[in-house]
C-alpha positions as CSV (number, residue, x, y, z in Angstrom):
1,X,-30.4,20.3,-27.4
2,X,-27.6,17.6,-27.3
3,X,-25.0,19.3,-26.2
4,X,-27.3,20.7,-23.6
5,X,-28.3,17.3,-22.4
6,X,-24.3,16.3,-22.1
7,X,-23.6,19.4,-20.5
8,X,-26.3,18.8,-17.8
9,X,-24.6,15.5,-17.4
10,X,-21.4,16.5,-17.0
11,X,-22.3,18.9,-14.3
12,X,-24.8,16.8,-12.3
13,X,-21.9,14.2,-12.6
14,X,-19.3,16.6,-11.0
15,X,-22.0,17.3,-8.0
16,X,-22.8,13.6,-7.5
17,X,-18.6,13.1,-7.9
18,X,-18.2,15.7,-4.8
19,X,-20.7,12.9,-3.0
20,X,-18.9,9.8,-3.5
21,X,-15.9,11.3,-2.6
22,X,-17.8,11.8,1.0
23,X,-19.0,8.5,0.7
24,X,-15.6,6.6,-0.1
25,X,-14.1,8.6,3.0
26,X,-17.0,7.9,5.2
27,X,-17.9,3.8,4.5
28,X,-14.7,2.4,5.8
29,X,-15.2,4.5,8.7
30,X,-19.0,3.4,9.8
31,X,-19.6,7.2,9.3
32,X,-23.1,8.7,7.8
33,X,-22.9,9.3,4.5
34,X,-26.3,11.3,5.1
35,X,-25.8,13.6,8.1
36,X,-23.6,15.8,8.9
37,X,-21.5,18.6,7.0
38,X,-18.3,18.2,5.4
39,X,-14.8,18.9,7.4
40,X,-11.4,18.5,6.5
41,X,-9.9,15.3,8.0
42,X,-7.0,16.9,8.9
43,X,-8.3,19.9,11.3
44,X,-12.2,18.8,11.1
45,X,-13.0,22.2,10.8
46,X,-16.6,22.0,8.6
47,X,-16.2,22.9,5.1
48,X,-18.0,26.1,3.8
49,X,-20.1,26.1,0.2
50,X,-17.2,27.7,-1.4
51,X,-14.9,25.1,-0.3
52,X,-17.5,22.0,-1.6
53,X,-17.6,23.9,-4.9
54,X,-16.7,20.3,-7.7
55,X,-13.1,20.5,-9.6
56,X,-12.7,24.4,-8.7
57,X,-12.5,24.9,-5.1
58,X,-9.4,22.2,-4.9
59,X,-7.8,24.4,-7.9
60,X,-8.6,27.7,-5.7
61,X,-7.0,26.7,-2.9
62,X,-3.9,25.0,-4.7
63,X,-4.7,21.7,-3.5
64,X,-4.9,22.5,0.3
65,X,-7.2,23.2,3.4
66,X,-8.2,26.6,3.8
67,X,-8.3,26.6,7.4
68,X,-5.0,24.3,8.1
69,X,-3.3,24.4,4.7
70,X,-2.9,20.6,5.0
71,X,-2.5,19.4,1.3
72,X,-5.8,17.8,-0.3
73,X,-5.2,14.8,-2.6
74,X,-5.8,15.3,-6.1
75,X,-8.0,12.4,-5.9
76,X,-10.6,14.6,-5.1
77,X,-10.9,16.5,-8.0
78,X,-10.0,13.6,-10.2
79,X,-13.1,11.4,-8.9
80,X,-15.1,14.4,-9.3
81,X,-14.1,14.8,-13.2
82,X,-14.1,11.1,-13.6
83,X,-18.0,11.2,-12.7
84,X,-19.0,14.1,-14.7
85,X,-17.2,12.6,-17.5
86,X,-19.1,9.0,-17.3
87,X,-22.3,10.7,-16.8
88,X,-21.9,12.5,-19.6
89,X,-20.7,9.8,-21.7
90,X,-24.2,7.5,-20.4
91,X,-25.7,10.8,-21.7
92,X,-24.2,10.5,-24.9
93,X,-25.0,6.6,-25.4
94,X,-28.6,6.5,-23.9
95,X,-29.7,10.0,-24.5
96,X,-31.9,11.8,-21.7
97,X,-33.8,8.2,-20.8
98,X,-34.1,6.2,-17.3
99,X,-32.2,3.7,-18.4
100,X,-29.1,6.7,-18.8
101,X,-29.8,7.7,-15.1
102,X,-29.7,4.1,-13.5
103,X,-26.3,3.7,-15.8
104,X,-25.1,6.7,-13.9
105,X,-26.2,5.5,-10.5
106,X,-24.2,2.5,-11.6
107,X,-21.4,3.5,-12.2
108,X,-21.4,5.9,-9.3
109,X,-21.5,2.5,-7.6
110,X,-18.7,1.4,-8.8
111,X,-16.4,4.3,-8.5
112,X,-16.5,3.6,-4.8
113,X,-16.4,0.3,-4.6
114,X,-13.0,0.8,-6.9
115,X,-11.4,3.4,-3.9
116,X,-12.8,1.7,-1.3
117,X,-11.0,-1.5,-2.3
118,X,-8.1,0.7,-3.5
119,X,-7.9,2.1,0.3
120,X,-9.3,-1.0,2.8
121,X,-9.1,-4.0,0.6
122,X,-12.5,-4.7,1.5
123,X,-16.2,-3.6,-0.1
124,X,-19.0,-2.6,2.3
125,X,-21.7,-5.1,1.4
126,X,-24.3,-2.3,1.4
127,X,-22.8,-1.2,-2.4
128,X,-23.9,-4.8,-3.5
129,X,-27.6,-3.8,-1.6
130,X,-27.6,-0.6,-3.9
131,X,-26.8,-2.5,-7.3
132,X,-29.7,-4.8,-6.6
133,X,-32.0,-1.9,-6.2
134,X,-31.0,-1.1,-9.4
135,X,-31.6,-4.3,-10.9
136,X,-35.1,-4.8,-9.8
137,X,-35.6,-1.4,-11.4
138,X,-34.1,-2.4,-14.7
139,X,-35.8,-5.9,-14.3
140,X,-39.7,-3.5,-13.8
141,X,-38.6,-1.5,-17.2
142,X,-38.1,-5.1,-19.2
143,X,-39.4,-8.2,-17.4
144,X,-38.5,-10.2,-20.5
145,X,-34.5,-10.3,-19.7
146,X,-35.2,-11.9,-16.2
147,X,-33.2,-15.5,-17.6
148,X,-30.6,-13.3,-18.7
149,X,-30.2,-11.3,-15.8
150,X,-30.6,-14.6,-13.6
151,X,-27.8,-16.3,-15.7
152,X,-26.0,-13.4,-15.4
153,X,-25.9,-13.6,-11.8
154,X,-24.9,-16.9,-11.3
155,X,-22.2,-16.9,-14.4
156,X,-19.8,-15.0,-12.8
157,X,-20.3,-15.2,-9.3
158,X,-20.7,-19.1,-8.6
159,X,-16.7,-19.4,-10.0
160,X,-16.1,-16.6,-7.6
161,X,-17.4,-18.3,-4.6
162,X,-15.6,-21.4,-5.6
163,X,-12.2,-19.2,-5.2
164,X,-13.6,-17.6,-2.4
165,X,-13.7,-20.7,-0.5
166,X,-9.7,-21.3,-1.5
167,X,-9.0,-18.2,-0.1
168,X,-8.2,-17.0,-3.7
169,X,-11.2,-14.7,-3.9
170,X,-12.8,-12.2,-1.8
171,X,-16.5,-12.5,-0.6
172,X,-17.0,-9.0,-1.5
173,X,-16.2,-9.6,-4.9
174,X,-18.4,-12.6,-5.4
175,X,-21.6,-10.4,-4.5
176,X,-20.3,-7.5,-6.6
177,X,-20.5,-9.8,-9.4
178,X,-23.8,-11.6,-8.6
179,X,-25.5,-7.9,-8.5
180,X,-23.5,-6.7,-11.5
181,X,-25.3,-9.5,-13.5
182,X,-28.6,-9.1,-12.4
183,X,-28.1,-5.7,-13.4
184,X,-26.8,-5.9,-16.5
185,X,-27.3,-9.8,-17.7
186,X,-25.3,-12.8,-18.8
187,X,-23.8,-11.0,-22.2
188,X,-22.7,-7.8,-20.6
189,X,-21.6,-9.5,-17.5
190,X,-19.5,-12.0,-18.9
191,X,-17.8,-9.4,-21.4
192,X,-17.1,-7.4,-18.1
193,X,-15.1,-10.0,-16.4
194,X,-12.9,-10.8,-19.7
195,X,-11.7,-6.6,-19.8
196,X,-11.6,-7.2,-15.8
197,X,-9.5,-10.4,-16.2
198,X,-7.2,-9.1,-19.4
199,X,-6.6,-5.1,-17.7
200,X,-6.1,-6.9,-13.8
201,X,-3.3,-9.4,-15.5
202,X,-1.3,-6.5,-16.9
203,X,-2.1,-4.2,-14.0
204,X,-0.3,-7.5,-12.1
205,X,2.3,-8.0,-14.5
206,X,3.1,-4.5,-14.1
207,X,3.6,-4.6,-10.7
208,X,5.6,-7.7,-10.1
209,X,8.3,-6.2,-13.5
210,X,8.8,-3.1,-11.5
211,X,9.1,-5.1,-8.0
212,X,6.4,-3.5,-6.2
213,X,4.4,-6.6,-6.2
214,X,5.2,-10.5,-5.9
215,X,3.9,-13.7,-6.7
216,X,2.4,-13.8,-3.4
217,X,1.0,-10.0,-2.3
218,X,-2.5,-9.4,-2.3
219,X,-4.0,-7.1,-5.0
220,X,-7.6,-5.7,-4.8
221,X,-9.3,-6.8,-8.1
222,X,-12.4,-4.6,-6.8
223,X,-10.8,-1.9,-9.2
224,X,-10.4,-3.8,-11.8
225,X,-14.1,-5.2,-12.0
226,X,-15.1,-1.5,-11.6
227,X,-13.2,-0.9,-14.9
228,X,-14.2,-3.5,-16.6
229,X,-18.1,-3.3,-15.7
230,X,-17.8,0.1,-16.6
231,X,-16.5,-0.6,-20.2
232,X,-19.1,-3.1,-20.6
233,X,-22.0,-0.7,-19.9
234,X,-20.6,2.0,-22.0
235,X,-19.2,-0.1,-24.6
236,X,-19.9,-3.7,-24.2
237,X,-22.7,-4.1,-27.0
238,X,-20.4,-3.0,-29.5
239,X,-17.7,-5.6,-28.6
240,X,-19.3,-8.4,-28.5
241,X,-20.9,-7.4,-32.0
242,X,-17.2,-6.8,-33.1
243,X,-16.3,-10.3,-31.9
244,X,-19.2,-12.0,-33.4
245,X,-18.4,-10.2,-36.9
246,X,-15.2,-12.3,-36.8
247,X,-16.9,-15.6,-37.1
């Protein structure tokens, strides 16, 4: 029955992957992520079902438009996996439960924030609107953590707007954080921006060693906050219970 629950959330994951791969496309755009069919961007001739088909239609048609043969970026298939792989894993963590479905929703969440940064340097303040839908849910299933998921809010996102106003900050990612607290609360929050921190300072480091970067470009740390909220939800419990054991 296990392995059937993860299987269902690996494949519901690869369907709602196919979605956000609409949705990261269409945002920056103003486009409706609700109406209409898909088309290629290239031609815009509208996608059939075998074409929308998660993972296996992009390895069917080798990676390129059926109608124009205009190559498709792998990223397609790779968000698609990506998703079906964290669903499965909230699956695996919070077994077949609400709170597993509004981790999924979550995360979804966060995946495009991640691109859409990646892509526009910018987040669409609607994403923010969505994580605090979640967080009044989470808050109606245990009404007890509302200090915690108050702290949380502010913990994070008041030192952000500080650095917003210095221009060393973006506003997006001040209310990404203020609704990635209430969501989760102080603990998890605050263990999110630490991986965020630590992985975005190599990620930097990275880039400035092999010249691609300086000292003064501008690097989206959207994607990095994606990454390291993610790891908190899936494993942030079990690190700060590591880190405690140490003292």
């Amino acid at each position: 029955m296990e392995w059937f629950i993860l299987l269902f959330f690996f494949l519901f994951g690869l369907v709602i992957g196919s979605y956000l791969n609409v949705a990261i496309y269409r945002l920056p755009l103003h486009l409706s992520t609700a109406k209409g069919r898909s088309f290629c961007p290239r031609c815009h001739h509208t996608l059939s079902a075998l074409d929308l088909i998660p993972v296996f239609s992009w390895l069917g048609l080798r990676g390129k438009c059926r109608y124009c043969h205009a190559p498709i970026s792998p990223r397609y298939p790779l968000i698609e996996s990506l998703t079906g792989i964290l669903y499965a894993l909230c699956g695996f963590y919070y077994g077949a439960t609400l709170t597993a479905v509004l981790h999924c929703l979550f995360l979804s969440i966060l995946i495009v924030i991640a691109m859409i940064d990646l892509d526009t340097m910018e987040i669409p303040d609607r994403l923010s609107v969505f994580i605090l839908i979640l967080a009044v849910i989470a808050l109606a299933l245990e009404p007890s953590s509302i200090p915690s998921r108050i702290l949380g809010a502010l913990i994070i996102s008041v030192p952000f707007w500080i650095l917003s106003r210095l221009n060393a900050m973006g506003g997006g990612d001040v209310k990404i954080m203020c609704a990635a607290g209430f969501y989760l609360g102080a603990p998890l929050v605050l263990t999110a921006f630490v991986l965020s921190s630590f992985i975005g300072a190599i990620a930097a480091l990275y880039l400035m060693i092999c010249k691609k970067k300086d000292r003064k470009s501008e690097i989206p740390f959207g994607p990095f906050l994606a990454i390291g909220l993610t790891l908190s939800v899936l494993w942030g419990n079990a690190l700060i219970q590591a880190y405690l054991a140490l003292f």
